[in-house]
C-alpha positions as CSV (number, residue, x, y, z in Angstrom):
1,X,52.7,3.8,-26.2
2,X,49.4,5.5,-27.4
3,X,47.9,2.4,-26.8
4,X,48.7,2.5,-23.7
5,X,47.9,5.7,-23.6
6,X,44.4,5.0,-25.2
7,X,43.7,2.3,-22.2
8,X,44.8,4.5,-19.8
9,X,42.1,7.2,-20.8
10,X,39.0,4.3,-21.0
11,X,40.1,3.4,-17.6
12,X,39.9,6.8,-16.5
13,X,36.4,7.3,-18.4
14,X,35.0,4.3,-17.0
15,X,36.5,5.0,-13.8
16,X,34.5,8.3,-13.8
17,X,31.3,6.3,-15.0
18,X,31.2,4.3,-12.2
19,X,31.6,6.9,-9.4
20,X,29.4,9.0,-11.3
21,X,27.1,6.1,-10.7
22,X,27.8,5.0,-6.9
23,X,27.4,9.3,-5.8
24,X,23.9,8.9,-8.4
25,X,22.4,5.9,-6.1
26,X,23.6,7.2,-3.0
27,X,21.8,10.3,-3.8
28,X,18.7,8.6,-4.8
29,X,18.9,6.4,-1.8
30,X,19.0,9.8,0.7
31,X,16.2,11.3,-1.9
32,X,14.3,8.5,-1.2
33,X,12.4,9.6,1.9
34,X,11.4,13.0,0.8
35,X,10.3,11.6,-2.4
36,X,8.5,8.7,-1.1
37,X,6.4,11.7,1.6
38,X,5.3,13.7,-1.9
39,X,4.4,10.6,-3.5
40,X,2.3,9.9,-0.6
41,X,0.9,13.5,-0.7
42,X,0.6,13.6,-3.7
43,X,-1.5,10.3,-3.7
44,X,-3.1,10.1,-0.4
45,X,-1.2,6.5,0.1
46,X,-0.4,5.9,3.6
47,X,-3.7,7.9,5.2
48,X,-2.0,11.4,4.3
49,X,-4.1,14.0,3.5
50,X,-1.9,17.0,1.7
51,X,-3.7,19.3,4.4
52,X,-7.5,18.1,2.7
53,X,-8.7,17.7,6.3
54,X,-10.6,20.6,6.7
55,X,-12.6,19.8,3.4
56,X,-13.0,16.4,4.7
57,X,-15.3,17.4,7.7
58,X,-18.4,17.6,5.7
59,X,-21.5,15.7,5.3
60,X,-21.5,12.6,7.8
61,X,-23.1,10.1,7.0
62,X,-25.1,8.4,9.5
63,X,-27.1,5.8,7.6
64,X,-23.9,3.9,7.6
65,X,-21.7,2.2,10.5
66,X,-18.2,1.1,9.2
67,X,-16.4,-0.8,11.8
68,X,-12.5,0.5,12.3
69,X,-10.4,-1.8,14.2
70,X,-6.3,-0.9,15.5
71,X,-3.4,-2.9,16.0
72,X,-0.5,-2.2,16.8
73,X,2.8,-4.3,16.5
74,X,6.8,-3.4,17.2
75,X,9.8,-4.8,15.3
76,X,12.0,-7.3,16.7
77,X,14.2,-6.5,18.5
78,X,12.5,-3.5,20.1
79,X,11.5,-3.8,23.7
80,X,8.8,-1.8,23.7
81,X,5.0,-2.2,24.6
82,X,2.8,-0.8,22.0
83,X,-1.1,-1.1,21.9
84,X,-3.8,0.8,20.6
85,X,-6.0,2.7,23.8
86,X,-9.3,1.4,21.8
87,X,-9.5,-2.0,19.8
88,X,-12.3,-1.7,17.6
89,X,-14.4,1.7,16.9
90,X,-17.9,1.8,15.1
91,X,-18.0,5.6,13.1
92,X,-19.9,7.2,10.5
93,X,-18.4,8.3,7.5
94,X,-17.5,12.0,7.3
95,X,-17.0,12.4,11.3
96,X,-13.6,12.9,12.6
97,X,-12.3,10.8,15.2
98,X,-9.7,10.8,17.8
99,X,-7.9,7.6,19.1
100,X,-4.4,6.9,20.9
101,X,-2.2,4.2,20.9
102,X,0.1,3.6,24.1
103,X,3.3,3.2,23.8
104,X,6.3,2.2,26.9
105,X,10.2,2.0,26.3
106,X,11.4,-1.2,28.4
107,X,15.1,-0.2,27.7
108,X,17.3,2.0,30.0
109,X,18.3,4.1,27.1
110,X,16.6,6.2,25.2
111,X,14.9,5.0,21.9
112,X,13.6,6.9,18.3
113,X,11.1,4.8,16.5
114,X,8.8,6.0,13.6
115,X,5.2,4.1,13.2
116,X,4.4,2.7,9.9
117,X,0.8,2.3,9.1
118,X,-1.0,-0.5,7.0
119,X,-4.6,0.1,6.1
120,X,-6.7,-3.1,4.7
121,X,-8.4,-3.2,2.5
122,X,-6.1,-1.1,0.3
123,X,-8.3,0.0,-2.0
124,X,-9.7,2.4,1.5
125,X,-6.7,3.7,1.6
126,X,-7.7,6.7,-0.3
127,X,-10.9,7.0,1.9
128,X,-8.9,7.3,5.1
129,X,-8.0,10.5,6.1
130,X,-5.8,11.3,8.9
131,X,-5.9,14.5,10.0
132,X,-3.3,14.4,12.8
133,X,-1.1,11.1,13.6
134,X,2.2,10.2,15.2
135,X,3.2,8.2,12.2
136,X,3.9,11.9,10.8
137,X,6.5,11.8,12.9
138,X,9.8,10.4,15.2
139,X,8.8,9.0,18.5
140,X,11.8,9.8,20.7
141,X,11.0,8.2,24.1
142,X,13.3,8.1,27.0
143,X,14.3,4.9,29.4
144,X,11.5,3.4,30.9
145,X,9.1,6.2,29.8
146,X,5.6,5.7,28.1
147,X,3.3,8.1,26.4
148,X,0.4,8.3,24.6
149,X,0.7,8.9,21.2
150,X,-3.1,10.5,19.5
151,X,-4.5,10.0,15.7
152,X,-7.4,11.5,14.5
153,X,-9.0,10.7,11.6
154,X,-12.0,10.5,8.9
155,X,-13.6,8.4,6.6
156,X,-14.5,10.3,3.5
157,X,-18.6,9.3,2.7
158,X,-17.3,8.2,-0.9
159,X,-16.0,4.9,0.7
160,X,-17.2,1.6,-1.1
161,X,-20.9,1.1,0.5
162,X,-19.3,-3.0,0.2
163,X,-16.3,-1.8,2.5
164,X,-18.0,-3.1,6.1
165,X,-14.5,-3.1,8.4
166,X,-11.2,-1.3,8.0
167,X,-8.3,-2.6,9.9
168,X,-5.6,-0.1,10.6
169,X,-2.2,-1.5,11.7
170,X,1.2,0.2,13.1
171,X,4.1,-1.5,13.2
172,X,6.7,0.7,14.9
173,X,10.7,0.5,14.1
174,X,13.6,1.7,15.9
175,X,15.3,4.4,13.6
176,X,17.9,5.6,16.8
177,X,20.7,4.3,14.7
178,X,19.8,6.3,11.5
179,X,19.6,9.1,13.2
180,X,23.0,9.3,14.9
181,X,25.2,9.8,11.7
182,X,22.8,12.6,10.9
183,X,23.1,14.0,14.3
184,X,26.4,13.8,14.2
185,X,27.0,16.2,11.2
């Protein structure tokens, strides 16, 4: 009997363990976004700038052109239209920019995306500076409606002088989904 005992109580114990370890990853997997946004704070990965844009806007740099260009792109299965207002952009480095992208729900319901930006080369990444974008946020839109969504941004002067064009891509997903069981609690 107190072997069976003694089986009984590792059963239990590993029982424990491996709950212990299913709440531990579905923690981390709800941590994840927050931690990912103070990575890229912390970082200046995905064009955020931790609130630096003010210091930003300093000396511009008008001996040099670099040549910005947008796309934009949805995910399957999302009928939406999505396309940047202006294709290509010539700036100096140091001036801040606005652009929009436009953006129209085909569906007769309403739809939550969020934008994910891609920035190549990636080594500009930390050179890019947006000071205001709708990637920051949700983009609820309702059926059939458009909108146009703004980003601003600024090239810091310290780019590469060998980085000629910066292409600047969003890709936007439809999160609607994810967001109900949240909404529903």
């Amino acid at each position: 009997m107190t072997e069976s005992k003694t089986v009984q109580q590792r059963n239990k114990l590993l029982a424990l363990k491996l709950a212990g370890v299913a709440f531990g990853m579905t923690a981390f997997g709800f941590a994840m976004v927050p931690l990912y946004d103070v990575f890229c704070d912390v970082f200046g990965i995905n064009g955020k700038t931790g609130g630096k844009a003010a210091v930003l806007q300093q000396q511009v740099d008008t001996s040099r052109t670099v040549t910005v260009e947008f796309l934009a792109a949805v995910d399957r299965g999302l009928p939406w239209e999505f396309t940047p207002v202006v294709k290509k952009l010539q700036v100096h480095p140091g001036e801040l920019h606005h652009v929009s992208f436009k953006v129209l729900n085909h569906t007769g319901e309403r739809v939550v995306s969020q934008a994910v930006p891609s920035l190549t080369p990636g080594l500009a990444t930390m050179y890019f500076n947006k000071t205001e974008c709708f990637c920051f946020n949700n983009q609820p839109l309702e059926a059939h409606a458009g909108a146009e969504l703004p980003m601003s941004f600024i090239i810091d002067p310290q780019l590469p002088a060998d980085v000629h064009t910066l292409t600047l891509s969003y890709t936007l997903y439809n999160i609607t989904d994810k967001l109900q069981p949240v909404a529903a609690k």
